[in-house]
Phi, psi and omega in degrees: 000154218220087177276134151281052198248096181294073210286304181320013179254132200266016162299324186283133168305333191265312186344294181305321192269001168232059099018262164303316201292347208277003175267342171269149160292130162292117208304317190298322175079011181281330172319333175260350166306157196293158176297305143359292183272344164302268177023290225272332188276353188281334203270299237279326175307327183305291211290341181294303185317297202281332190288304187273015200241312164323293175301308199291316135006283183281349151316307184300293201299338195268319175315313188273000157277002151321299183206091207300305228291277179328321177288313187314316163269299179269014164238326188282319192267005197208283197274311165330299195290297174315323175278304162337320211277332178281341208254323177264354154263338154302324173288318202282324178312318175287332153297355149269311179285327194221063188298326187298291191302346182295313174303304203317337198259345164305133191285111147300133177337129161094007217266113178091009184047060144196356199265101169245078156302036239304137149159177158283158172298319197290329187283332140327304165309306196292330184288302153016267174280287170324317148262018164280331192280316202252021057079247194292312176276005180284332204268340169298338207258336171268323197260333179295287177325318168281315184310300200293336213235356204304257209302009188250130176343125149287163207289135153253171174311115069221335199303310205296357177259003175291323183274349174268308201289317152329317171289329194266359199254314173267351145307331162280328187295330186320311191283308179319317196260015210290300211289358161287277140025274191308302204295325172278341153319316212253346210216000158069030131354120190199134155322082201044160213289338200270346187293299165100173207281149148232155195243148191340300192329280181325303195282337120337340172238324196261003120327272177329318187288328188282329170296326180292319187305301173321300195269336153314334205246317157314287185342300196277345181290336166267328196285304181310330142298328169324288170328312171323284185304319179292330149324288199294347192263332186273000000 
């Protein structure tokens, strides 16, 4: 088997621990595809992305126009902020807590013959994780605050932007953090040696799951500033 990858470079942080891995065949098998067509799949996986990020979107939109009053209190100020808010803070902890497997997943220089990124995996990990977690906690700090406070004056400026700009920080790192993503599809790529081979199916469903996550986070990140903007006016 034939990686375009410079798993011998002892500078990459991860190089000792895929060792080993650098022997398994990637179940997809695009690693042996010419770098050209690695390429094509890294765009097209982009462009899949933005097409089901699109649809679900104009879904979300289609529901919460049914009812604003109602989509606003139990989902945009309450429920949305909260579960988001648990999920990305637990996930940016773990970039800490469990940091190796995070590196393992990180694209090494040359990988698709173009992704050269400067910095390290572990610094990557680390920004990362760091703004998943504080995140994570805008949107807990937001979504506690509109439940406990629901009948109460709403937050001014500055408080009332912690929960749209908290969204929009992770809706980008979201997009941002893709190529990790891409990298365990297209190069058979796993969280540390205990995690074990994964097959198209998993990647296939976690494809799904980011569309939803993607269009969940667009949604709360535009309904919430509406609000915001809408707040401010009246």
């Amino acid at each position: 088997m034939h990686h375009n990858i410079p798993w011998s470079n002892p500078n990459h942080p991860s190089a000792s621990s895929l060792s080993s891995f650098k022997l398994r065949a990637s179940p997809s098998g695009i690693d042996e595809w010419p770098l050209v067509a690695q390429s094509g799949v890294f765009v097209a996986t982009y462009v899949g992305l933005a097409i089901g990020t699109w649809a679900g979107t104009r879904l979300l939109d289609g529901i919460s126009s049914k009812n604003l009053e109602q989509w606003r209190n139990n989902v945009i100020d309450t429920t949305l902020p909260l579960l988001l808010g648990a999920f990305f803070t637990l996930a940016g902890t773990a970039h800490f807590t469990s940091a190796q497997a995070f590196q393992d997943i990180y694209p090494p220089p040359g990988t698709w013959g173009f992704w050269y990124l400067p910095g390290s995996a572990a610094f990557h990990v680390a920004w990362t994780g760091v703004v998943e977690a504080l995140g994570g906690l805008g949107l807990l700090f937001s979504g506690t605050t509109n439940l406990l406070f629901a009948d109460d004056q709403e937050l001014e400026l500055p408080w009332s932007l912690i929960q749209p700009l908290s969204a929009l920080a992770l809706l980008l790192l979201t997009i941002v953090v893709t190529p990790a993503n891409i990298y365990m599809f297209t190069h058979g790529a796993v969280m540390g040696d205990a995690m074990g081979q994964l097959d198209l199916s998993f990647h296939a469903i976690r494809f799904g799951v980011q569309v939803v996550l993607l269009s969940l986070l667009l949604s709360l990140t535009k309904d919430s500033f509406f609000y915001v903007w809408g707040d401010q006016l009246d």
